[in-house]
C-alpha positions in Angstrom: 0.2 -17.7 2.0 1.7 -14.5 3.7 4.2 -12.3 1.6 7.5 -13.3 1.5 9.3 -11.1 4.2 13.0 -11.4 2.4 11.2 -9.5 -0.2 10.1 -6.6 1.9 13.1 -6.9 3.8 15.0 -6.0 0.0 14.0 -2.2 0.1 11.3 -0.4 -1.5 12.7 -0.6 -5.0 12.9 -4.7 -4.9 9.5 -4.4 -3.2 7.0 -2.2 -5.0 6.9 -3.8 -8.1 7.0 -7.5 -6.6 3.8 -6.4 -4.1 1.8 -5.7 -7.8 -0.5 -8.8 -8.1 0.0 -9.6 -4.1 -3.6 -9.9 -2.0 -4.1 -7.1 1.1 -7.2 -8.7 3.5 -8.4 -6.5 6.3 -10.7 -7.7 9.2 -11.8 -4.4 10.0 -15.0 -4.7 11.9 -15.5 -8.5 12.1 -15.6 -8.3 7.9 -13.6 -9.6 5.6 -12.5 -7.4 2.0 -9.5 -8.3 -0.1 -8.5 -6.8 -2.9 -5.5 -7.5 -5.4 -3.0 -4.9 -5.6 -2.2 -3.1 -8.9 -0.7 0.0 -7.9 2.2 0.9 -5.1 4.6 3.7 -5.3 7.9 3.4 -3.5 9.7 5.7 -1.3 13.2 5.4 -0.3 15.8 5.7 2.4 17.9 8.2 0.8 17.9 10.8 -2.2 14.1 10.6 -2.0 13.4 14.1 -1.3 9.7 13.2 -1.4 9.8 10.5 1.4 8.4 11.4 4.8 11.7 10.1 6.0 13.8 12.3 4.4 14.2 14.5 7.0 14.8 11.9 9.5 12.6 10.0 11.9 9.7 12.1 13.2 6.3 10.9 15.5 4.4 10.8 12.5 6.8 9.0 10.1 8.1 6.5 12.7 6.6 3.5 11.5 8.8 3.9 8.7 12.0 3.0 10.7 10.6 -0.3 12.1 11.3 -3.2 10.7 9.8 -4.6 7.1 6.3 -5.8 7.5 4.7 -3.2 9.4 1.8 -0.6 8.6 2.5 2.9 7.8 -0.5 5.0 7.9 -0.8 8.7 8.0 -3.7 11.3 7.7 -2.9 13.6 4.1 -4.1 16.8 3.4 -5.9 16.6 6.5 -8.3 14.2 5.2 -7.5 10.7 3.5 -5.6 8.5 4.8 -3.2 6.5 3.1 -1.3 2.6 3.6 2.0 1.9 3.4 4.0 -1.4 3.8 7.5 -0.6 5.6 10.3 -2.4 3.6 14.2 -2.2 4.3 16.3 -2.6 7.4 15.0 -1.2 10.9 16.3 2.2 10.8 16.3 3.2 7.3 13.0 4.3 6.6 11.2 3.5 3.6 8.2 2.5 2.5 5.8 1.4 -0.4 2.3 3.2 -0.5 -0.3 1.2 -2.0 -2.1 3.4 -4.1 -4.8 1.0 -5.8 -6.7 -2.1 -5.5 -8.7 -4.5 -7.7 -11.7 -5.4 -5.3 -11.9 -9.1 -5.0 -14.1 -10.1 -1.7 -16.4 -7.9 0.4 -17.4 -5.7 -2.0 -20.7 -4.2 -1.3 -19.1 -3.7 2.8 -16.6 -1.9 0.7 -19.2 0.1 -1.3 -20.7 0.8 2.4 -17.7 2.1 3.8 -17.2 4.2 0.9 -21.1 6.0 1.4 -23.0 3.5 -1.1 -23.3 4.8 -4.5 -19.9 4.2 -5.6 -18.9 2.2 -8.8 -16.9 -1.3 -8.7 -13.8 0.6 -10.3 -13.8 3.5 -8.1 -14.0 1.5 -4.7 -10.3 1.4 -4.2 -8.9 3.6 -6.8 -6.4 5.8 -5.3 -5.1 6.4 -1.6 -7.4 7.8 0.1 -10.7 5.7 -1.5 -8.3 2.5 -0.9 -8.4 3.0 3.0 -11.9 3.7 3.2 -13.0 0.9 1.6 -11.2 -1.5 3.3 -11.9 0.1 6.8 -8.4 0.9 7.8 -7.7 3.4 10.1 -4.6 5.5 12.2 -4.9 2.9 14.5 -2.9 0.5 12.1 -0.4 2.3 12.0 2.6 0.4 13.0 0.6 -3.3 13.0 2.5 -5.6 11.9 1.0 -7.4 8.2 2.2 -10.6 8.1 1.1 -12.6 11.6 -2.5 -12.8 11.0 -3.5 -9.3 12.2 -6.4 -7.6 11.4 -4.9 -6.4 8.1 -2.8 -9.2 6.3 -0.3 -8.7 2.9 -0.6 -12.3 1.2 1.5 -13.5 -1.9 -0.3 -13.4 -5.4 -2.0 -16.3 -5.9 -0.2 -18.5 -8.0 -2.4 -19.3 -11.0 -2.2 -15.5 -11.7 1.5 -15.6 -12.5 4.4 -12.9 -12.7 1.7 -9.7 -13.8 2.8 -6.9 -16.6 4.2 -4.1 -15.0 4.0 -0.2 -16.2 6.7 2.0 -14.6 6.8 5.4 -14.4 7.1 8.8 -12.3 5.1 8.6 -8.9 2.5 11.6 -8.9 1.2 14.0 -6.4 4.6 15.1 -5.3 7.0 17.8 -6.3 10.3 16.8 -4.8 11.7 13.7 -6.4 9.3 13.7 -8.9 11.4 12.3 -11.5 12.0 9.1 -10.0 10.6 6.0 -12.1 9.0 4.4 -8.7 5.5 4.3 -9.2 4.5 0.7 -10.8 1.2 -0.3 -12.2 -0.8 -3.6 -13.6 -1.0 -3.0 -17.2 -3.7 -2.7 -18.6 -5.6 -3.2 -15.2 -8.8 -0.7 -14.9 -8.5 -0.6 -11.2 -5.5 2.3 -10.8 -5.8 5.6 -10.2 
């Protein structure tokens, strides 16, 4: 079953914690991975000095000011990319990065992706390894997630129940820093 879109719709804040547990499925290449999400980070519309949209609406953050259910991707450092599901109203610009996965189908086309030699654990552990492994690209950028695209969001099974959440500072970031926003499966093995 796809994600609930009222829940995206609700912001970043209602969002990030609610997408923890929820399934992302990517078709990238005519393969199928999905992995279980156990990490996001969100980024508001406003007194978020660290979101890409604090500035206002650029070329490179403009998926952020669609409308809630779209792909935000965007090259970091100048080498990883990174995935973000766009939540709020059109306009406001905000976002939830998903920072980790727990690998659930596909998994050796994930270890491929990621150059072979990688471990289980580290296959989607973190940004940058996350995209990689499940073959997504600038080219989603802006794709919408819940039609049945190449790159889906699906709603947590329901035998898995309403997971244990950790919340704490997002990291990597300077401005904003102190912002409880980054939300994590307890106890999972799979974040970053």
């Amino acid at each position: 079953m796809t994600f609930p879109l009222d829940v995206l719709s609700a912001g970043a804040e209602v969002a990030a914690p609610r997408l923890i547990g929820a399934v992302l499925e990517s078709r990238a290449g005519g393969t199928l991975t999905r992995g279980r999400i156990v990490e996001t980070e969100a980024y508001l519309p406003a007194g978020d000095g660290a979101s890409h949209s604090a500035r206002g609406e650029t070329a490179r953050n403009g998926a952020m000011f669609m409308e809630s259910g779209r792909s935000y991707v965007y090259l970091i450092y100048g080498l990883h990319l990174c995935f973000n599901v766009v939540t709020g109203a059109a306009g406001e610009g905000e976002a939830v990065l998903i920072r980790a996965l727990e690998p659930l189908a596909g998994v050796e086309d994930m270890r491929a992706r990621r150059g072979g030699e990688v471990s289980d654990r580290d296959l989607a552990r973190g940004p940058g390894r996350l995209t990689r492994a499940m073959g997504i690209t600038r080219e989603d950028d802006r794709k919408p997630l819940l039609d049945g695209g190449p790159l889906r969001l699906l709603e947590r099974p329901v035998g898995w129940g309403a997971p244990e959440l950790e919340v704490g500072p997002r990291v990597g970031i300077t401005k904003s820093a102190e912002l409880p926003l980054r939300f994590r499966l307890r106890g999972s093995r799979w974040t970053s």
